[in-house]
N, C-alpha and C positions, 0 to 999 in steps of 0.2 A: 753446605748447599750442594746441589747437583751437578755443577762442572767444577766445586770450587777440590775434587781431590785430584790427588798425584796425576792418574790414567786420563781425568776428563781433563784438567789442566794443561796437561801436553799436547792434547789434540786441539786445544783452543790456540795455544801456542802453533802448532802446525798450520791451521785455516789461515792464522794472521802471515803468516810466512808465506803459504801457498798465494794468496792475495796482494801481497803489497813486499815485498822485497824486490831487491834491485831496485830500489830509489823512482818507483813507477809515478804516473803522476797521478799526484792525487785530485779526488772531483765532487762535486756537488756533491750528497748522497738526495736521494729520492725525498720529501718530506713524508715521514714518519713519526706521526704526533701520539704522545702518552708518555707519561713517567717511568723514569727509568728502563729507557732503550733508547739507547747510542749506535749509529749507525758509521761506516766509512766507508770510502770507495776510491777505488780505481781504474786505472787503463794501462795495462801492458800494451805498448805501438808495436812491439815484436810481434806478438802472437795474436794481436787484432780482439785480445778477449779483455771484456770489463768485469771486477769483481766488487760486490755489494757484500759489507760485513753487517751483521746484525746481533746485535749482544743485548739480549733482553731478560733485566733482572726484576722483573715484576713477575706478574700474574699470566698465565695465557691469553694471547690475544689472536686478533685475523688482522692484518694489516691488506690494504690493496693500495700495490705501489706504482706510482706511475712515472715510468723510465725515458716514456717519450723525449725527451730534453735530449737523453742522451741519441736520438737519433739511430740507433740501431734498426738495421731492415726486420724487413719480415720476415718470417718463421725463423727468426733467431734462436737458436737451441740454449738453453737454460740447464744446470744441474746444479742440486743443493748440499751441499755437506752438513752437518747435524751435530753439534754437542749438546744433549740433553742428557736429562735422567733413565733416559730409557735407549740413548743412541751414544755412540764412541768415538762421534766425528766422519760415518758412512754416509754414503750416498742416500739421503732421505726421500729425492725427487729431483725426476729430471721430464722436461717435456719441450715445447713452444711456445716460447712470448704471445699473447694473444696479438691480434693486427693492431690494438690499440695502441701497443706500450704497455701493457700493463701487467701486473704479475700481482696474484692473491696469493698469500702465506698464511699457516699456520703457524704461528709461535709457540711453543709449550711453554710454560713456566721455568724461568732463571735455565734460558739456553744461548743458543749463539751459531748462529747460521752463517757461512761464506756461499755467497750464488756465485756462480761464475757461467758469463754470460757468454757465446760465443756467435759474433754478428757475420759470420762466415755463410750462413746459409747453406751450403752444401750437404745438408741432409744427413751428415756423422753424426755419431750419438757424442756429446760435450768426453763423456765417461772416456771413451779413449783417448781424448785429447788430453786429460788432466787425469792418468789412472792412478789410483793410489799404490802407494809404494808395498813392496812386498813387506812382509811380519818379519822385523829384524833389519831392514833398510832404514837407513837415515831420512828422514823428512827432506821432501825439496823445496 
């Protein structure tokens, strides 16, 4: 399958780590109805950011998710990391929570997305808050 080799597997290993290590709390996830897609989430209280996993081993789908619950402000900055068949765990999309809550995805086929949400508002791009680690650096 498309993340299940060596290169895609470690970066799915990495998103899980970037997301949810240090014993962070864990929380709702968003509802996200279809077969076969598992969802998790969290909240680092350190760094004020929340992380949505998404591991979907089906078919391509669009999901629109609604975060509202979690109460995040406005123009909360969003970035998406990516393990697909065609991505390596990169930066696939990054933008603004719309005013709703709410967040439209693309899924590709048997991939697996970490968002990581930053309710900071101050206008930085998420990408330097969370950069990825240089080629040959240990995951954080």
């Amino acid at each position: 399958k498309n993340i299940l080799r060596a290169t895609k597997a470690a970066e799915v290993v990495r998103l899980l780590a970037r997301g949810f290590r240090g014993g962070r709390e864990r929380l709702t996830p968003p509802a996200a109805p279809g077969e076969k897609l598992f969802t998790s989430a969290a909240h680092d209280a350190a760094t004020g950011t929340w992380h949505l996993l998404l591991a979907n081993l089906g078919a391509e789908r669009s999901l629109n998710l609604d975060l509202s619950a979690w109460k995040l402000p406005a123009k909360c900055h969003y970035q998406i990391e990516e393990v697909s068949a065609s991505r390596d765990g990169e930066i696939s999309a990054a933008g603004q929570l719309a005013a709703d809550g709410r967040l439209m995805l693309n899924l590709p086929a048997t991939s697996v997305m970490l968002v990581a949400l930053d309710p900071v508002g101050s206008g930085r791009n998420v990408a330097a808050r969370f950069p990825r680690p240089a080629a040959g650096s240990p995951a954080h």
